[in-house]
GUFITOR-231664 format. One record per residue (C-alpha): residue in one letter; x, y, z. Coordinates in steps of 0.001 Angstrom, whole numbers, plus 500000, padded with zeros to 6 digits. Layout:
% GUFITOR-231664
AXYZ;...
% end
This chain:
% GUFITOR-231664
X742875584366263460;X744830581271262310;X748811581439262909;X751573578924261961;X754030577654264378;X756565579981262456;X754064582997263631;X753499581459267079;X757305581211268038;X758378584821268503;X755189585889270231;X756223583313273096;X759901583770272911;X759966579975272134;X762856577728270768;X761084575781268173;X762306572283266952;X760295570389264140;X759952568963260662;X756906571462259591;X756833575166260846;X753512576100258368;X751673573492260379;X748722575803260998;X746895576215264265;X742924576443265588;X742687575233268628;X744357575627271749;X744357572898274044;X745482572005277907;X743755568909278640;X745206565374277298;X741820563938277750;X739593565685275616;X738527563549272466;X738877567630270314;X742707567371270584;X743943566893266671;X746699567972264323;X745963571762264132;X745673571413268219;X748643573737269837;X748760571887273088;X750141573947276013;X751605571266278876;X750974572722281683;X753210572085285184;X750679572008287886;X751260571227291929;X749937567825291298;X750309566967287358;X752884567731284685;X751088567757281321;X754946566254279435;X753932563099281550;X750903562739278343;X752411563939275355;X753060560119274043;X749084559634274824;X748681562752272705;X750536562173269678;X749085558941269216;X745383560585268881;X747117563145266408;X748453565764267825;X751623566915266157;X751989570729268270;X753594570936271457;X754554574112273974;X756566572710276518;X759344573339279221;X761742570106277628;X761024568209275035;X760990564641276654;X763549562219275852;X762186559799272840;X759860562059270735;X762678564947269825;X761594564411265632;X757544563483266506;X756441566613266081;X756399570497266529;X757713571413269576;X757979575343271175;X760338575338274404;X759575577592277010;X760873578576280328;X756610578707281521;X753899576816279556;X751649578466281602;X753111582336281317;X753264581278277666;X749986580398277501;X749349584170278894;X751712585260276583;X749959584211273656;X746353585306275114;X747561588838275517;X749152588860272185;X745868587439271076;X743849589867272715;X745592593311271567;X744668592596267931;X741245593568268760;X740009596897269501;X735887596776271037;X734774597832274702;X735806595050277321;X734048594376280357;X736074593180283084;X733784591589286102;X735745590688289732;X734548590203293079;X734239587253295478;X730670586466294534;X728342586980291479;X730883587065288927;X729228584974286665;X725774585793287205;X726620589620286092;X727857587836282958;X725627585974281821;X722781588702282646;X725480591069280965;X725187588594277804;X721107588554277671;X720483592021278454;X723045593125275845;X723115590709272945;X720310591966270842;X722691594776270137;X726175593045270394;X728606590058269064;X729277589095272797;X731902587146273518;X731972585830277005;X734217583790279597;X732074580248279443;X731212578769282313;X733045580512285003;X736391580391283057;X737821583009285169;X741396581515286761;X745213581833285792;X744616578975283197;X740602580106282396;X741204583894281290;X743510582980278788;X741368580166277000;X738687582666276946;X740308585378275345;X741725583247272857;X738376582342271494;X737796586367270806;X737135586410266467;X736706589524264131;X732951589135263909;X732562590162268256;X732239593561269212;X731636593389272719;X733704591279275551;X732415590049279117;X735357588166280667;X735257587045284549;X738394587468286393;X738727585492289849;X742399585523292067;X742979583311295267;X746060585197296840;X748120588154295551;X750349588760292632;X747697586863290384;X745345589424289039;X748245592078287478;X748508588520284810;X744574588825284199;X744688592195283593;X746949592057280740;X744901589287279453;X741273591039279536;X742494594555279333;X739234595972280293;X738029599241278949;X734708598880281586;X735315597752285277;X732547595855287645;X733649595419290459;X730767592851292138;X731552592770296033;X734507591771298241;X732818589167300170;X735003585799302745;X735757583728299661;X739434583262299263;X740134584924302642;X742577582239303411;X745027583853300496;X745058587232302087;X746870589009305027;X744001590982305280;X740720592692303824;X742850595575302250;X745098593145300926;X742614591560299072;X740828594837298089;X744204596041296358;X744723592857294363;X741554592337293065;X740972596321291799;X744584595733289988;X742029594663287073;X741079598211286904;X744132599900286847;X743670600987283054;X740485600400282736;X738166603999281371;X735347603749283914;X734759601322286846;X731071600398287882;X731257599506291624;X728834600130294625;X730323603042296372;X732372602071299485;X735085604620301005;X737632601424301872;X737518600523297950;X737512603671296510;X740640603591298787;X742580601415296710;X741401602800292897;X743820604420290651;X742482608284290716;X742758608122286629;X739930605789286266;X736911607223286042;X734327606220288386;X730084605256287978;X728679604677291555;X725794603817292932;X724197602652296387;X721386602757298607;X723136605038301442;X725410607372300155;X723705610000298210;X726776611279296870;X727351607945294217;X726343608874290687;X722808606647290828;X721253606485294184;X718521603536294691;X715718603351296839;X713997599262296982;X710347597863298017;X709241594305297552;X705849594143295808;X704537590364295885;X707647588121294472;X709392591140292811;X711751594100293923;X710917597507292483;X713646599950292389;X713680603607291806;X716753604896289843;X717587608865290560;X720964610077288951;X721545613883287187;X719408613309284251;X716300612011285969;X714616609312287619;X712778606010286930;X711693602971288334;X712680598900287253;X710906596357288358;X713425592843288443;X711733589192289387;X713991588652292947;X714031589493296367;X717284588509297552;X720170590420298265;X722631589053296315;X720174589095293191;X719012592777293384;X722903594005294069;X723766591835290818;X720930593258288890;X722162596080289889;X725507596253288649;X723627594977284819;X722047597849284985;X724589600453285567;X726234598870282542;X723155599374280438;X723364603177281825;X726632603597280493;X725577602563277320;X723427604834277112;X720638602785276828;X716843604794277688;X715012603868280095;X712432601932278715;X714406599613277377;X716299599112280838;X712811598507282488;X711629596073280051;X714909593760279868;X715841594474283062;X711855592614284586;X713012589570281884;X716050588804284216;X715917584814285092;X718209582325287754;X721430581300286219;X722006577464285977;X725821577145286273;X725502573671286741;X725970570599284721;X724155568274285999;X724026564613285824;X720575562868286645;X719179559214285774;X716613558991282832;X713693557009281918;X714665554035279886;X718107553737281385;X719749556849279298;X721914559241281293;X720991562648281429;X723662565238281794;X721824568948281795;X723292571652280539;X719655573288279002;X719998576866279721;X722930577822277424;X724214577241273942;X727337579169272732;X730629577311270802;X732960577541274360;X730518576026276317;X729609573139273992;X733192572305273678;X733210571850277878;X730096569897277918;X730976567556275227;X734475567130277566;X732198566393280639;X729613563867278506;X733295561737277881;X734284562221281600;X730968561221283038;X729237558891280324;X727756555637281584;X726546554089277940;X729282553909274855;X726163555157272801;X726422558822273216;X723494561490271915;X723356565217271609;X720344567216271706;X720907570863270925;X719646573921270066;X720741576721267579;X723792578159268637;X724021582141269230;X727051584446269091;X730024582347267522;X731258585213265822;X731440582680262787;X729229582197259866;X726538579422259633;X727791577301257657;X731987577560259158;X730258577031263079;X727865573740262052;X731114572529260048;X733245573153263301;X730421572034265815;X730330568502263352;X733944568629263657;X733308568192267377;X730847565816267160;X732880563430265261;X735773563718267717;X733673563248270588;X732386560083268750;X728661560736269280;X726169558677267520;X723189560936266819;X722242564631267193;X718820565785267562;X718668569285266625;X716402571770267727;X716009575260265972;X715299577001262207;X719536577412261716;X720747573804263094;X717634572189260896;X718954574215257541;X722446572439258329;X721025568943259572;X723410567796256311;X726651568532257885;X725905565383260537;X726064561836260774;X722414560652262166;X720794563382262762;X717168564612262810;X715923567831263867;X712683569744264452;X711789573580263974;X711228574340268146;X710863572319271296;X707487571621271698;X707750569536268001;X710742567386269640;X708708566736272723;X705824565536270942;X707912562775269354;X710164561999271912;X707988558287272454;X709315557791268724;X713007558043268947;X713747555052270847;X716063556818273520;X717378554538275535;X720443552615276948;X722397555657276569;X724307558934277719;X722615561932276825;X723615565705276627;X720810568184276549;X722471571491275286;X720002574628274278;X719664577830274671;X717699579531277486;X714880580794274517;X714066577143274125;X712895575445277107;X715039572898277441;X714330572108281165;X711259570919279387;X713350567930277661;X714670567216280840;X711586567066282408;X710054564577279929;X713224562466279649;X713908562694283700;X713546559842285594;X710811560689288344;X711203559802291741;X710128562168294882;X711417565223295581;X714387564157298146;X717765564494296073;X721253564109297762;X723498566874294937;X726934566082294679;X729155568660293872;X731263567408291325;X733984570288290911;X734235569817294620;X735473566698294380;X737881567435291995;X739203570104294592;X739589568027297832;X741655565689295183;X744044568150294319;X744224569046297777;X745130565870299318;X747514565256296125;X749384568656297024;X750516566887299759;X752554564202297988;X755862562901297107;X755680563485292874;X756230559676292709;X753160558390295022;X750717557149294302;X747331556958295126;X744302554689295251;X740969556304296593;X738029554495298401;X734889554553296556;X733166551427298474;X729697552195300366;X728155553961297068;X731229556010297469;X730219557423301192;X726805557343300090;X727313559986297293;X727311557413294545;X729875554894293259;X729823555143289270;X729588558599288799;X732453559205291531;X734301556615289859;X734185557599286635;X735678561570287234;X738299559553289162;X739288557877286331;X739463560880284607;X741953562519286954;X744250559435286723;X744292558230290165;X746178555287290299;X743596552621292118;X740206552638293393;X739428550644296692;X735702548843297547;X735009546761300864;X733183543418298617;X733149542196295448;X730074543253294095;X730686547281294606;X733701546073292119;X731789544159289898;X729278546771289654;X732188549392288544;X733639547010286331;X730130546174284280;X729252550212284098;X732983550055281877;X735341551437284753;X738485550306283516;X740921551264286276;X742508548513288457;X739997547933291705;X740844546163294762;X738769544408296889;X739695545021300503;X737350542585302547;X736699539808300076;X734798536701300660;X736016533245299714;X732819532523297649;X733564535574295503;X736957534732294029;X735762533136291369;X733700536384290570;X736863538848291590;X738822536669288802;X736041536722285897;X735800540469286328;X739169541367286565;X739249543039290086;X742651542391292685;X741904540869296389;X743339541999299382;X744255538818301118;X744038538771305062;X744776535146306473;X745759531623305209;X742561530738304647;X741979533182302598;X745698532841300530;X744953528450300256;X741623529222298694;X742435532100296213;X745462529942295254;X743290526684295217;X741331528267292629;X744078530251290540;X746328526947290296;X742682525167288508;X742466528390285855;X745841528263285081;X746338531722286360;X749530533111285654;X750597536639288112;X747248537450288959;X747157540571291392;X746925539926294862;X747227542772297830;X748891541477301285;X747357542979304569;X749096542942307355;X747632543506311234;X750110546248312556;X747644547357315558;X744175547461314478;X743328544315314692;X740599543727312658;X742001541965309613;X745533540894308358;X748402538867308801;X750067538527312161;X754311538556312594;X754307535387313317;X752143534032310434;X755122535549308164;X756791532164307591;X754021530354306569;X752909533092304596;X756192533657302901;X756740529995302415;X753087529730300592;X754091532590298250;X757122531225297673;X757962530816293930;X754646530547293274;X753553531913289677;X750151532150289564;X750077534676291559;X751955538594291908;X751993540209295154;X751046543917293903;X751018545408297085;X751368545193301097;X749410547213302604;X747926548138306602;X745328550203308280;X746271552559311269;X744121552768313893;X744672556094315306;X746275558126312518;X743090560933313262;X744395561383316576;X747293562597317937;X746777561737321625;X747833558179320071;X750856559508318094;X753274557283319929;X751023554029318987;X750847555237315132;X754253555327315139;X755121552238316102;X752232550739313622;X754183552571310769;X757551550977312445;X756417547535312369;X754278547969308981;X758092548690307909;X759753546029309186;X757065543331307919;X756762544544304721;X760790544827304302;X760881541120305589;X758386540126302901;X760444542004299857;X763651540730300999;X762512536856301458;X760066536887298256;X762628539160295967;X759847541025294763;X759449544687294202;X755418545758295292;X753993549058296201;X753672549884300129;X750849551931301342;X749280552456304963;X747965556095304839;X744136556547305102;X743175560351304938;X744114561463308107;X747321559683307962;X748054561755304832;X748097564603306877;X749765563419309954;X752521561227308489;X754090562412305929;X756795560404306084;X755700557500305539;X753494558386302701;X755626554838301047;X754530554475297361;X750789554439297609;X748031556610299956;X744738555752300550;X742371558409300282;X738895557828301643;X736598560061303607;X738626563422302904;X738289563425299111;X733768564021300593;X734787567040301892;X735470565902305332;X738482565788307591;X739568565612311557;X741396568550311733;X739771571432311903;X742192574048310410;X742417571103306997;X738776571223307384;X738739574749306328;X740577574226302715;X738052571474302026;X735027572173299637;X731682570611300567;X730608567864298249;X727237566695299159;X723889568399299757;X720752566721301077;X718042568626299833;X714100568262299989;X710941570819300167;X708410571608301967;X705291569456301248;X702509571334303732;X702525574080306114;X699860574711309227;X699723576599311989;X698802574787315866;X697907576537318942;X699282576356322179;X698398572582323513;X698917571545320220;X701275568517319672;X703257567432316388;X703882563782315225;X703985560368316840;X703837560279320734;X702948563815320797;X706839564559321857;X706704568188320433;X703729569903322134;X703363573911321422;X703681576496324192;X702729579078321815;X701142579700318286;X703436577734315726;X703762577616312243;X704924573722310957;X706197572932307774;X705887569258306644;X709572567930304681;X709042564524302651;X712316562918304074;X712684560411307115;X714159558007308593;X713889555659305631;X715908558049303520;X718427557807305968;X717791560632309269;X718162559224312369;X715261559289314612;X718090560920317546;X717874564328314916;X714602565070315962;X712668566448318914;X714562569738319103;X717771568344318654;X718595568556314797;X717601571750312359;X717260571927308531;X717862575260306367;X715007577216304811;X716280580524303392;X719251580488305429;X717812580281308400;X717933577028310780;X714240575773311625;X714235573330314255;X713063569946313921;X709867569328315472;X708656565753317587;X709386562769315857;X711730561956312831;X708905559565310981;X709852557218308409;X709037559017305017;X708741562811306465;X710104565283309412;X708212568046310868;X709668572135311329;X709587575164313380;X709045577753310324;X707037580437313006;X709639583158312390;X710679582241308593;X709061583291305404;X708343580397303053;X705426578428301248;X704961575571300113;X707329574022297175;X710180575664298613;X713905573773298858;X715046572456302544;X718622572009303710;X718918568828305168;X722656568997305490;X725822570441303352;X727191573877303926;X724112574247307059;X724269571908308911;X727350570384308134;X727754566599308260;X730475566966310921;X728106568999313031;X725529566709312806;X727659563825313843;X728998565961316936;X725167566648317850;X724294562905317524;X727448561136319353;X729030559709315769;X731152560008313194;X730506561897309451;X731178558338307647;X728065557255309194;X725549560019308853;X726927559868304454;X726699556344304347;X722941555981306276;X721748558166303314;X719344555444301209;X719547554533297742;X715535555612297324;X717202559312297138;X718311560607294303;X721632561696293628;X722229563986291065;X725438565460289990;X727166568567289199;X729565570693287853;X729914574260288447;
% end
């Protein structure tokens, strides 16, 4: 459905001011960044806690985009373009979704619950789509700002919709439920997610079954508490394992790796067979197939579908490849929604300019053939990427509509040519369907290294960012610390999504971490915070910005600007308020200011000190008068230089602590990793890094047995041992083991046994149920870093940063 701006107006009660009300629109956009914004883009500018969308529009119109919803229309670009004033861009974004939404008239499935939303969706999608159009929430699309660009991609061609709906705190999911209007309820589970937005567990009941409210049926496990809170008019399909009185009761038994389940409702019985064991699986599975009831599908079409079910990937990942490409993995779907995300994360993430694309046919557009490979080229242009390889019968009849491409009939013909197509040097997204084997691609075109990988949870990130940026003044600003390989979790990569959330300045301890960022194309501004004389020279040629700590320091960074003719190259003052580590003293402050002095080659960006105590408050009275004499130097230097530089002090904790004297810059370091010194902040942090490994061997000892070097772990009693390929060298100190430290198999802690060696640890896995091949915890959610650091007498910094550059990081984004 294409509308004009003339059509678009009245269905958001917008004032419209422009030159061209016909303009047409087809895409809907929110985010200045992506490289798909263009002249039929409507962009919504959204007013967040920490971002107002208006701040971009100039960035916008000069890559094209002529089509504006927005609050004010800001000052200087009143005759640009299209503009549609709103009170809300965001309720008018809703607005238009539900508008969008009621001219279509096919069932609805509406899926809510703290956990396994997306799972039941994308099952929903493959048990389903032999017989449906689907469309589908992509990803897990399923916020305030995520339903609506969903719904809006709904075309005549679907006849089925699976939308995800997920709320944080009340008065949220009444929005959603105008949005979706489901005709078919799931309600998944009410699980501890999201407590934090809720009085209570009744609260959060009420709110989220709000999506049901006119909804024709609801498909929930029966619970008395729920059932509680569900509008008597909706008709109900129940099922559980204890109450006999739910529509389908279900008995389990595990048989070998699989869970058989026997179905009795009214009309009969029958038994499924589905490929997990877990809880969370079979209850999901579950909830698939109580759908599939409802349709009315027979049995023996639920049993063999249902024993097809696989594990969802809702990760992009990013992992290093053989001849220095970039691999970011997205192989287990292709639909249009979800390329358009990927292609956004390939621009956020990208290491090489040369970009690639290897996809498969794409399924349910709800568009003919030859309109989606005109619109998927379309993207591929925008997103500038240099060649396609194209797998599938459909994408090879249409290989015409792209620059550079070649394609092959199936998978297996790609793989046997990969040697041939010269992939290297570049940033590469592998995009297929889940009928093509695409984890096979990434296989061949992974770089190997052992089985030890340190995941970084990219979305994560992005969270503890907004989180700490919630907490400023609109006008501060913010650099964050990406020095030690970014607290061990990897400096580029970090870096890079950084950049794309427009922080302000990135800090690193030396010159090289700089240089490193710099020559991998990071373009923001970098300062160097414990620079070396020797690498001036170096800081100059690549463009980074010293902090400068003594006279020494200022004479030979001068000595050397004044010979290159340098004219207000960026410099950073410390000053020593208290710590005492590095910086100018009071008394230096005449010689200092007398150096600076009308001197041009030089700019004096910022001042800047470090608090010492800032993470605890039993030293509140010393932080304060740090912050009182950071004020009074710093003024002195402004007043006697006449110059006009930002002022920052704030570390993470300080963020928290002092709010007032957040000055014009904060310095966020160790709490953007997930990790903070107060435990109640602690809680509204997201976990960013995962050590993981598996288990290489297991035996079983007898009693008098011992484990490991020294024979420190000797058993008292028959023991099973499992073997983990991860040691000291990787980065776990030798203090973890001998009882003290535990890893995570199957959520369950097995204690570490004897020794920590160099290359492998040794486990207590007596009373846990496991083989060999199976993943290991190291740390992340279980242990946490901050526990591990309390058992070992340290601090989290270290324990991230000890983690060695022989394990692979890969990244992610849910």
């Amino acid at each position: 459905m294409v509308l004009s701006i003339k059509n678009i107006a009245p269905i958001l009660q917008a004032q419209w001011a422009g030159k061209h009300p016909s303009t047409l629109i087809e895409n809907i956009a929110i985010d200045s960044r992506s490289l798909q914004n263009g002249a039929q883009t409507l962009f919504f500018a959204i007013v967040g806690p920490n971002n107002d969308a208006h701040d971009y529009i100039g960035e916008l119109l000069e890559k094209g985009v002529r089509n504006f919803v927005v609050t004010h229309i800001p000052e200087g670009f009143q005759d640009q373009a299209n503009f549609l004033v709103v009170k809300n861009t965001l309720h008018a974004l809703q607005k238009f979704a539900t508008h969008h939404r009621n001219q279509f008239d096919f069932p609805v499935i509406g899926i809510t619950g703290s956990n396994g939303k997306t799972i039941v969706k994308e099952w929903l999608n493959f048990l389903l789509s032999p017989d449906y159009n689907i469309i589908r929430s992509p990803k897990s699309y399923n916020s305030q700002v995520g339903v609506p660009l969903s719904v809006m991609a709904i075309n005549e061609q679907h006849n089925l919709g699976i939308f995800e709906a997920g709320i944080s705190t009340v008065d949220e999911m009444d929005k959603l439920e105008k949005i979706i209007s489901p005709s078919i309820g799931i309600l998944t589970n009410i699980g501890s997610a999201h407590d934090e937005g809720f009085a209570n567990i009744g609260e959060k009941i009420k709110e989220k079954v709000r999506l049901f409210q006119h909804a024709k049926v609801l498909i929930y496990n029966k619970n008395k508490t729920v059932e509680a809170f569900l509008n008597p008019k909706v008709a109900r399909f129940s099922w559980s394992f204890k109450e006999e009185s739910a529509n389908v009761f279900i008995s389990k038994k595990s048989v070998l790796d699989k869970t058989v389940l026997k179905i009795r409702q009214e009309s009969g019985s029958f038994e499924i067979k589905i490929p997990f064991q877990d809880d969370a699986s079979i209850e999901n599975a579950i909830h698939c197939m109580m759908v599939m009831l409802h349709f009315g599908y027979d049995h023996t079409t639920i049993e063999r579908r249902m024993e097809l079910l696989y594990p969802v990937e809702m990760r992009l990942k990013v992992k290093n490849g053989i001849n220095n490409t970039m691999l970011i993995d997205d192989s287990y779907s292709s639909d249009f929604q979800s390329l358009k995300i990927a292609l956004d994360f390939l621009e956020s993430q990208k290491q090489h300019k040369k970009k690639s694309l290897i996809l498969s046919d794409i399924f349910q557009s709800g568009l003919s053939d030859d309109e989606l490979y005109s619109k998927v080229s379309q993207m591929v242009i925008s997103n500038k990427i240099q060649r396609v390889i194209g797998i599938g019968k459909t994408i090879t009849k249409f290989k015409n509509k792209f620059l550079n491409c070649v394609t092959f009939t199936d998978t297996e013909a790609f793989i046997q040519e990969i040697d041939h197509l010269n992939l290297a040097n570049e940033t590469i997204l592998i995009k297929g369907a889940r009928s093509f084997n695409f984890e096979k691609i990434v296989h061949a075109l992974e770089e190997k290294t052992h089985e030890t990988v340190l995941e970084i949870n990219l979305n994560a990130i992005s969270h503890n960012l907004s989180f700490f940026k919630s907490k400023l003044k609109a006008k501060t600003k913010m650099m964050v610390m990406v020095k030690a390989f970014g607290y061990g979790n990897g400096g580029f990569e970090i870096a890079k999504l950084l950049e794309h959330h427009k922080v302000d300045y990135l800090g690193v301890a030396f010159a090289d971490e700089g240089i490193s960022l710099k020559n991998d194309g990071i373009k923001l501004p970098i300062m160097v915070l414990n620079p070396e004389s020797t690498s001036f020279s170096a800081i100059i040629q690549h463009q980074l910005e010293p902090e400068i700590y003594s006279l020494k320091g200022l004479n030979a960074f001068l000595k050397i600007a004044e010979q290159q003719k340098l004219k207000n190259y960026p410099i950073h003052i410390k000053l020593d308020t208290g710590m005492h580590r590095l910086g100018f003293e009071e008394e230096q402050l005449p010689e200092l200011i007398t150096r600076l002095r009308d001197n041009k080659t030089v700019l004096v960006k910022s001042i800047l000190s470090h608090m010492a105590t800032s993470d605890d408050l039993q030293h509140h009275d010393f932080a304060l008068e740090q912050i009182a004499l950071f004020e009074k130097l710093s003024s002195t230097l402004i007043q006697e230089l006449k110059i006009k530089p930002i002022r920052h002090i704030l570390n993470t904790s300080g963020i928290s602590n002092y709010p007032k004297a957040q000055y014009d810059m904060v310095r966020l370091g160790i709490g953007l990793y997930g990790i903070s010194n107060d435990p109640e902040e602690q809680h509204y942090l997201e976990n960013v890094g995962t050590l993981k490994s598996v288990i290489s061997q297991i035996r079983t000892i007898d009693t008098g047995e011992s484990v490991g070097y020294g024979r420190r772990f000797v058993a008292e009693k028959t023991t099973k041992v499992a073997t983990v390929p991860i040691g000291y060298a990787d980065g776990i100190s030798r203090h973890w083991g001998n009882g003290v430290g535990y890893v995570t198999i199957h959520n369950q802690p097995a204690r570490i046994l004897g020794s920590v060696c160099m290359d492998m640890l040794m486990v207590d896995v007596t009373d846990i149920a496991c083989f060999e091949g199976d993943p290991v915890i190291i740390f992340g959610e279980n242990p946490t870093v901050i526990y591990m650091a309390q058992q070992l007498q340290t601090i989290p910094y270290e324990i991230l940063t000890s983690i060695s550059q022989r394990v692979k990081r890969i990244f992610y984004r849910e």
